[in-house]
N, C-alpha and C positions, 0 to 999 in steps of 0.2 A: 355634903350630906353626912352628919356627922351624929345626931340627935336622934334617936332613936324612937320611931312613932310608933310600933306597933309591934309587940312581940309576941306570936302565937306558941303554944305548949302541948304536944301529946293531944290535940282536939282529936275526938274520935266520935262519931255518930253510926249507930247501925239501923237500918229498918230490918224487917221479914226477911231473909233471905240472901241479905246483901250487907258487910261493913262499907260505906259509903267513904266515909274518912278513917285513916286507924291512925293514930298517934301523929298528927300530923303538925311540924314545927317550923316555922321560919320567923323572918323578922324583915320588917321594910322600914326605913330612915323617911326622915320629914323631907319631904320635897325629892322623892325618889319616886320614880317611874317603873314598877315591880309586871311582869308581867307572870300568871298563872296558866300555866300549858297542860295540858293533858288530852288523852282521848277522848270522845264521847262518852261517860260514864266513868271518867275516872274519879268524879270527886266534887268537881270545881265548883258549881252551883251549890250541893252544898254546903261547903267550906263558905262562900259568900254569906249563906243564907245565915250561917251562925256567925260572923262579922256583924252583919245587917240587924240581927234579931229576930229574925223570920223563923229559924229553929234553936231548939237550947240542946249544947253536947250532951255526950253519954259522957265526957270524961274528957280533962284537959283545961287550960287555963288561957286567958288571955289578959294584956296588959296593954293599956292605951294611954299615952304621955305619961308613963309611970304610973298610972294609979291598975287597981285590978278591973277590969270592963269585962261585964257579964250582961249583954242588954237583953230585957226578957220581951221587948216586942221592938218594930223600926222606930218607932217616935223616940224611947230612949236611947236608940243608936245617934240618932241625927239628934238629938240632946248632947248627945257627947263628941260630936262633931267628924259621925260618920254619915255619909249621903250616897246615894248608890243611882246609878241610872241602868234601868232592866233592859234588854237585848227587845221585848216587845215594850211600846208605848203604852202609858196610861193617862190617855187624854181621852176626851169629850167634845167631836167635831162640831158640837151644835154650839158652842162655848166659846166666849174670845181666850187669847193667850192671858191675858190678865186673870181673869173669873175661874180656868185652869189651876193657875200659879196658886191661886189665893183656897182654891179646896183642898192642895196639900200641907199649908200653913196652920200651926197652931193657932198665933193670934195676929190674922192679918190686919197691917193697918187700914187704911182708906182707901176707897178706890182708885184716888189722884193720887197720894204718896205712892204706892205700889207700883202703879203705870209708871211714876217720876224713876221711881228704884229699878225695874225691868228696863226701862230704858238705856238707864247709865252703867249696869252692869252689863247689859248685851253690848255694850257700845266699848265699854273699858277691853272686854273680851275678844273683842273681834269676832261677835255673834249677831250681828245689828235683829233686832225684830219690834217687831208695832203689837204693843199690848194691845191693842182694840181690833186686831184680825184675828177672824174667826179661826178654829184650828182644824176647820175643814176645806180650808182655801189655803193653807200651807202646803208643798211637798215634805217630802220624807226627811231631808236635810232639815226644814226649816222646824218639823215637829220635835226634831232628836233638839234641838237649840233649846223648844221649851223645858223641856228635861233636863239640861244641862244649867239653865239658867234660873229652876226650880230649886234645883242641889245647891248653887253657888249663892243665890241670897242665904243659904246658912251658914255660910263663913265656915266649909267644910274644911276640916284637917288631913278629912281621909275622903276619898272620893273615888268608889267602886267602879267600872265602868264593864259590862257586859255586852260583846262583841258590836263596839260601837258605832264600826263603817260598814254594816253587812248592807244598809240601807242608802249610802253616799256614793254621789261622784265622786269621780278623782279629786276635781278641784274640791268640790264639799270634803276630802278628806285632809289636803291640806289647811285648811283655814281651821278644819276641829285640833290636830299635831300644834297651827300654831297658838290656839287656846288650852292645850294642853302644857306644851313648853312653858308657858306662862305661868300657870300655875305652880307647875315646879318650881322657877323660879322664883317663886313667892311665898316657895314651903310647903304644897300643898302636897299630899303622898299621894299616890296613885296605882292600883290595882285596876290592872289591863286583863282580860278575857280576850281572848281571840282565835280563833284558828286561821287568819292570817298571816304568816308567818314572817312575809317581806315586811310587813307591817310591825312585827313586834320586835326585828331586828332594826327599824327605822327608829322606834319611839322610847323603847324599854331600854333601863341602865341595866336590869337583871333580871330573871326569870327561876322559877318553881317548877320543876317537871313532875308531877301527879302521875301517878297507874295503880287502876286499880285501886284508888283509896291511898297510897301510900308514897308520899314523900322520896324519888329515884333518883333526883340530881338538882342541881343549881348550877348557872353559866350567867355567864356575859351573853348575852343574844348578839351580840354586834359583832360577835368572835367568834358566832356558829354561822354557816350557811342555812338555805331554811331547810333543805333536806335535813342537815344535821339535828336540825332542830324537831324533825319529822321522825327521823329516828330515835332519839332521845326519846319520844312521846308514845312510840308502840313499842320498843325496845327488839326492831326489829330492821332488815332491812324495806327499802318502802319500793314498791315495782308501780312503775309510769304505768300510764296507761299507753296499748299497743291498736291503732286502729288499722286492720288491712286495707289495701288500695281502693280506695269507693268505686262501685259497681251499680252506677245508677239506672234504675228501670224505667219503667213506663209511671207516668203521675199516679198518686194515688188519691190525692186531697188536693182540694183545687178551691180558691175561694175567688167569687168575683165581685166586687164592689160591693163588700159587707158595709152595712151599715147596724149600731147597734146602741141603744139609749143604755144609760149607766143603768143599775139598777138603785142606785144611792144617791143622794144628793151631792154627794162632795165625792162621785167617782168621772171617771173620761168617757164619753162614747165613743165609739169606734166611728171612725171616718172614710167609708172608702176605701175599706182593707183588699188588698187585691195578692194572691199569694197561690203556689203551687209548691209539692213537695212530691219527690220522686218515692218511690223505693228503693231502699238502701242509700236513701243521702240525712246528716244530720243539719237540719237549719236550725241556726242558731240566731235569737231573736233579742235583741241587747234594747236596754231602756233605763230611763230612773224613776224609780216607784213612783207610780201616780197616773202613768201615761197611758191606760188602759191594760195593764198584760192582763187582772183578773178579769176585767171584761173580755180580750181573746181569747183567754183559755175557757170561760164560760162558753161563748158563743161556737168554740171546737166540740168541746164537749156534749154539748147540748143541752146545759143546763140553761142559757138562753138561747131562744129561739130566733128563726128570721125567715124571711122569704126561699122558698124551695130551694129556687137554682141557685142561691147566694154562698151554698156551702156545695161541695158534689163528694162523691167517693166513690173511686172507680168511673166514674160519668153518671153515678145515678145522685138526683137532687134528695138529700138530706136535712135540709135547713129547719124540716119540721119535727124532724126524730128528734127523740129525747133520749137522757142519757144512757137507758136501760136500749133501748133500741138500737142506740150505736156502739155499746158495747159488744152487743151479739153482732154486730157485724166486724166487730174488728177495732174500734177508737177509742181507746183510752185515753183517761186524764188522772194527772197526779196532782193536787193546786198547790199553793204557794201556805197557805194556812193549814201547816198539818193538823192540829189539835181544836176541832171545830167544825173542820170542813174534808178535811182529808181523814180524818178520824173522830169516831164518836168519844169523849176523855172518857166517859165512865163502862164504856163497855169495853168487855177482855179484848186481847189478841185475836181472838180466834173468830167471835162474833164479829169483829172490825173485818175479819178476813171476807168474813161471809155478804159483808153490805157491798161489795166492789165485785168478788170474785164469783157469785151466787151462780150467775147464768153459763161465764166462760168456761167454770171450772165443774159445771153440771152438779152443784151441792145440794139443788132444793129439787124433788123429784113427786110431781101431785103436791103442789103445797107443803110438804114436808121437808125437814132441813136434815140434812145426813151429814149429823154431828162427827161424827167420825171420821168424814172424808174433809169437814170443814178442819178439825185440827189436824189432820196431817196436811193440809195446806199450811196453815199456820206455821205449822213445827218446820216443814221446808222452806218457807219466806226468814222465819228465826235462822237456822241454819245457815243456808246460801247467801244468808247480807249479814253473818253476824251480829244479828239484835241483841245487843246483850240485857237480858229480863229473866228473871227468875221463870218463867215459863206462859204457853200459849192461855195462861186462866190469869196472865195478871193486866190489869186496865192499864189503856193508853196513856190515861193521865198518869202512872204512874212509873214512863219510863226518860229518859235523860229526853230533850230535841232532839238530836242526834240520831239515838236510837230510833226514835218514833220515825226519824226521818228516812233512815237506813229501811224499816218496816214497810213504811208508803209506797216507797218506790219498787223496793223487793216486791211486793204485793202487785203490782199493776206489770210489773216486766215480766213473772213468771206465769205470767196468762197469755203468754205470747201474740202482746195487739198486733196488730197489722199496722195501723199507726199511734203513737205513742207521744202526747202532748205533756210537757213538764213545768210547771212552774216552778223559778228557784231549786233544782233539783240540791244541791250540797248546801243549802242555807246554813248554818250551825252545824254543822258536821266535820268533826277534823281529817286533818290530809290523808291519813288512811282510808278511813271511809268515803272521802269523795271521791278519791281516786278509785274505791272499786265500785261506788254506782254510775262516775264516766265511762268506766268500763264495761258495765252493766248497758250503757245505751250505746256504748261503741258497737260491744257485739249483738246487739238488736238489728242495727242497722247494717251489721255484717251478711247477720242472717235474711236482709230484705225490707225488714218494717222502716218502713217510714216515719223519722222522729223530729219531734220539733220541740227543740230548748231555750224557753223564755227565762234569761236568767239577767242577773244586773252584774253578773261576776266577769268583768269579760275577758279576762285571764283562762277561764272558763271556759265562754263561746271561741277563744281563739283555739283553744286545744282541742275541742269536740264538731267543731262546724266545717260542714264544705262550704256553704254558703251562709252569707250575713246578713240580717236584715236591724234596723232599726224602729225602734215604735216612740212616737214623740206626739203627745197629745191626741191620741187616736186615730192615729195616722204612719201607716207601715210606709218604709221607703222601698226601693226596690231592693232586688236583694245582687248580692258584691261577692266573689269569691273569697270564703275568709283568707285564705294564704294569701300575705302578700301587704291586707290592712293596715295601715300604721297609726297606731295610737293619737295623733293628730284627725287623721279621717274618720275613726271611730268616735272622738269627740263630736266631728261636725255634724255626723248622722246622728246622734244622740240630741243634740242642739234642736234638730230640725233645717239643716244646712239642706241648699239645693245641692243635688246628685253630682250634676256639673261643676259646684262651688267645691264639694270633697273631693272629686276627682283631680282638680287642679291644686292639690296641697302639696 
């Protein structure tokens, strides 16, 4: 790696309140595997976005195979032979892979040529897919392939990649490393996103340490630990999570042979979910996107409904309460889509506070909303999870994932549920921060509440669960003592393995 692809100069961008980037400079080599670290809001996305063309600096230069590259939108990025694959999808499930591919194309050829060219490049890649399958009959691995095989019909030089195994198995993460190694060795440069860190000591030749907007260090990753790497990224030391000895009570949430219709055509119904959760234990619920968790945590929630006795709390039949009604009794939900569903983008902090926290937090008194007690909620959810945003009046859409996500969950914990449903709780949020909203559900569960964590991380559910469950096709297994699990077992219940089949690995 000797040819120098990309050398960035003093890029600085500021919004309102915040330098995003300040004079930020590095360089990554042809066919170099660079990765870009920092915390939630340090920078990263948008350093990408002005790669990409998505924003133009306040200041700073860039140079791409030696000439000056300034792209003023993405089409002239991937003109000049930069492609980017975004952390969320941007497919159309109604749409084959083909008919996808071809609406992000300037001048697609033929329908048969295209299909003939997706073929052979998925095939060259070790990506295999069928242009003529719908992209709502794909899982999450196979959708991220469209994406990746969208960039590489343009004979990319530079190829972005934003936390690109948040959504993979294991297995689906090795086969994307060995499509990636490939491309290196073929010259392709590579800009890694991740707050995985075992990951970006496995992949990356080098790494960018960002805080705060500004340029802290550079290493070798494969020559730090990921602590070390952890630490580099808040420039602090980083504390585990501490959970005291489980103290498990009497059931709180008891489900008996849920059944539940997707509410999407290309989602999983629930199948004869059967499940119990103590006070003070955390079940932790492992899957690979697609296999119902948004329909479970709907149907906890009570944003789907179902027959009485199919849900209980405490022994009383819930099934028909909605989400306003189980919140005053005690059941929260965090989902998985913080920006849409967990949050309104265009309205402030504070108003976001108020659509969740309304009832627990006693804000709306005769119809009237007590704006004052809604932001010092706000201002303590900022506070106690460290949201970093210029303040409780700035919109959701306007703060890192990370932070938004730090927000959602700070928001639903300090309403102290009784039970506590999470989807994906740390999605996009680096080791600092997930480490203190595990610990944010550790001591939940300290304090009694009954929580249950549906996440795909299962690094994750091993750290935070007394007991394990698996969800495969809308169908919960029983649940396993997490201590003790081995990664072998955990594949099988992921698969859909009989109980008895995992038990004998």
């Amino acid at each position: 790696m000797t040819d120098r692809l990309l050398t960035i100069n003093g890029l600085t961008k500021a919004y309102p309140g915040v330098i995003a980037n300040d004079t930020v400079s590095f360089t990554i080599d042809a066919g170099e595997v660079h990765a870009l670290l920092g915390e939630n809001g340090a920078g990263k996305s948008t350093l990408v976005k002005m790669i990409y063309g998505l924003v133009r600096p306040d200041a700073g230069s860039m140079t791409l195979m030696g000439d000056m590259f300034s792209p003023p939108e993405p089409r002239a990025a991937r003109a000049a032979g930069v492609a980017m694959v975004f952390q969320h999808f941007s497919l159309f499930e109604a749409l084959t892979v083909a008919e996808n591919i071809t609406l992000g194309m300037e001048n697609p050829p033929k329908h048969r040529e295209l299909s003939a060219r997706i073929t052979k490049v998925s095939r060259d890649y070790g990506l295999p897919l069928d242009p003529e399958r719908l992209v709502g009959d794909l899982s999450a691995g196979e959708r991220q392939r469209v994406e990746i095989i969208r960039c590489l019909l343009q004979d990319p030089k530079l190829l972005i990649m934003d936390e690109p195994t948040s959504v993979l198995t294991p297995q689906e993460v090795e086969v994307l490393f060995r499509t990636l190694r490939q491309l290196s060795a073929e010259g392709t440069a590579i800009l890694y996103i991740s707050h995985k860190l075992d990951e970006i000591r496995e992949i990356c030749d080098s790494a960018t340490i960002l805080r705060h907007g500004v340029v802290v260090d550079t290493c070798n990753p494969r020559e730090k630990s990921a602590r070390e790497l952890a630490e580099m990224m808040v420039g602090a030391t980083l504390h585990e999570p501490l959970r005291d000895a489980p103290v498990l009570g009497d059931v709180v949430l008891e489900v008996n042979d849920l059944c539940v219709a997707s509410a999407t055509q290309f989602g999983t119904s629930l199948k004869s979910v059967n499940m119990a959760v103590r006070a003070g234990e955390i079940l932790g619920i492992g899957g690979v996107a697609g296999n119902g968790q948004d329909e479970l945590l709907s149907a906890l929630s009570g944003e789907a409904l179902s027959t009485p006795d199919t849900v209980t709390f405490k022994g009383k039949a819930i099934g028909q309460l909605g989400p306003n009604a189980r919140r005053e009794i005690g059941i929260l939900a965090a989902p998985e889509e913080r920006l849409g569903h967990a949050a309104a983008p265009d309205m402030s902090l504070t108003e976001n506070a108020l659509l969740t926290a309304a009832i627990r937090e006693k804000l709306v008194t005769k119809g009237f909303v007590n704006w004052g007690a809604t932001r010092r909620f706000a201002k303590r959810v900022i506070k106690q999870f460290d949201v970093r945003t210029p303040g409780a009046r700035t919109a959701a859409r306007a703060l890192s994932g990370g932070n938004l996500q730090k927000f959602v969950i700070g928001r639903e914990v300090l309403q102290r549920p009784r039970v506590l449903v999470v989807n994906q709780p740390t999605w996009g949020v680096d080791a600092s921060a997930a480490a203190q909203i595990r610990q944010s559900l550790m001591d939940l569960a300290n304090e009694g509440a009954a929580v249950i964590v549906i996440s795909q991380d299962l690094d994750e559910l091993m750290e935070v669960s007394d007991n394990f469950c698996a969800l495969n096709e809308g169908k919960l297994t029983r649940p396993r003592p997490a201590k003790g699990l081995t990664v072998e077992e955990i594949g099988l219940m992921l698969g859909g393995m009989a109980e008895e089949e995992t038990a004998n690995v």
